[in-house]
N, C-alpha and C positions, 0 to 999 in steps of 0.2 A: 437452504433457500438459495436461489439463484436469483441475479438482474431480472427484474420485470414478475416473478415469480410473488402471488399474492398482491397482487398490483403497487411492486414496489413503486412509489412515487419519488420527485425528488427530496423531497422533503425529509423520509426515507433515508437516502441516501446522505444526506446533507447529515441526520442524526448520526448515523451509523459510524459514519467518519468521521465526526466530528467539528463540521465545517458552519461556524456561526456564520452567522448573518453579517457581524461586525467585519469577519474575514476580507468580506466583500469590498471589490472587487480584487481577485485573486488570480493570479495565471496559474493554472490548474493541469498538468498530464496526466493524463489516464494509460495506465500500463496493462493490455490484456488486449483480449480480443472482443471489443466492446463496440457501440457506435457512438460517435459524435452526438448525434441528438439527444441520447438519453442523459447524456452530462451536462448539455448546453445550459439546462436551469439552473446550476450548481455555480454557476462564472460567467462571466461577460467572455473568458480566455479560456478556452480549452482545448487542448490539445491531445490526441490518441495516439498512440504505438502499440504495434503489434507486438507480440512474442517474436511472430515467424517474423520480423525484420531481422531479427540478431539483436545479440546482448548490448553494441556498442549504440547510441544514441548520438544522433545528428544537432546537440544540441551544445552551444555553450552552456560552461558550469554555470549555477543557478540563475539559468533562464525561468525556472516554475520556483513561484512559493512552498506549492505540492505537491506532490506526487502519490497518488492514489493507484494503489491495486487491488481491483476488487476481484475475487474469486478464481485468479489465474497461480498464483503462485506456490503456496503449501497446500492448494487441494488440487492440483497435478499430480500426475503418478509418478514425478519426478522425485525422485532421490537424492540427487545428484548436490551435495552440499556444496563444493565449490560453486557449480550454476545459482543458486541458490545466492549465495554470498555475491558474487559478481553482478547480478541483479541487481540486488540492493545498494554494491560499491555504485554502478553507474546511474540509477535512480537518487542516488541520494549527490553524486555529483554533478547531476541537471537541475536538482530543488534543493531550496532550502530544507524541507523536511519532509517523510516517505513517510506512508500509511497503508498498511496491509491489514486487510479481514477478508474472509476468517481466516485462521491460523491451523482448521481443523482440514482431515484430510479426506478422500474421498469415502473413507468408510466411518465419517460423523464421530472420530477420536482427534483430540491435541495430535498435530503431524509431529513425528518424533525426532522431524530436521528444527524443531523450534529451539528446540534448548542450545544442541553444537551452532545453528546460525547465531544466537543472542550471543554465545559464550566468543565465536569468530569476532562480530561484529565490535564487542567490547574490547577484545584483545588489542586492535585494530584504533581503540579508541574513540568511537563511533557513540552518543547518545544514544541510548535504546531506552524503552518501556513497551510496556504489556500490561495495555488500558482497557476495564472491563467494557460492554458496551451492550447497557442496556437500551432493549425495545421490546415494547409488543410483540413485533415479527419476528422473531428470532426466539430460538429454543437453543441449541446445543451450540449455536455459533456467539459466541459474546465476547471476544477478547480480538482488541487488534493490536498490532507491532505498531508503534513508532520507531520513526529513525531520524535524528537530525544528521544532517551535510557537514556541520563545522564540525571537524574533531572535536572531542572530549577529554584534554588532557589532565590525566592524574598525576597529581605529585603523590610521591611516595615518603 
């Protein structure tokens, strides 16, 4: 399923990623190739970035509470694990905390950069999970990344 696709609404949206109502009001980035309006319901702040601007974000670190990527990142035909990982380093140092769905890739399988990104990102120190996400609309897509901004330091 895609944005708009089955008349996603925001409401929709709002499930999907997780974004209670309590959140509210939230400064909000949207990472893809998305439009402004269809996010505007979701936040009073929203804010878009393209792919095609480049990895690097014009943004002080956490300027966004969230950073949302909807449908742009593991269901690209991209490969590219570093590109992968650098996304998510500069997403997660413009917001407090990064959320990616789906995780599955153009041909409706788990993208098999999920596992080396998770295992990157923890090495790195980085909170991760990988939160089911139940809905109606959704069939084979239901799990999205989380990422927190503050390192996660392990004692050993």
């Amino acid at each position: 399923m895609k944005p708009g696709e089955y008349g996603m609404q925001s409401e929709q949206y709002r499930e999907v990623f997780g974004l209670s109502l309590i959140e509210q009001p939230l400064r909000l980035l949207v990472y893809g190739n998305e439009t402004h309006e269809k996010y505007a319901p979701l936040s009073d702040s929203v804010t878009c970035f393209s792919p095609s601007e480049g990895v690097v974000m014009p943004f002080d670190d956490f300027s966004f509470d969230i950073a949302i990527c909807p449908y742009s990142l593991f269901t690209e035909n991209n490969t590219n694990l570093d590109f992968h990982l650098k996304v998510i380093r500069e997403l997660s140092r413009v917001a407090k905390e990064v959320r990616i769905f789906p995780l599955i890739n153009p041909h409706g399988i788990l993208s098999p950069l999920l596992g080396p990104v998770l295992l990157g990102l923890q090495q790195e120190n980085y909170g991760v999970e990988v939160r089911d996400v139940t809905s109606p609309l959704l069939q084979k897509e239901n799990a999205m990344l989380r990422v927190w901004a503050q390192l996660c330091h392990v004692v050993a």
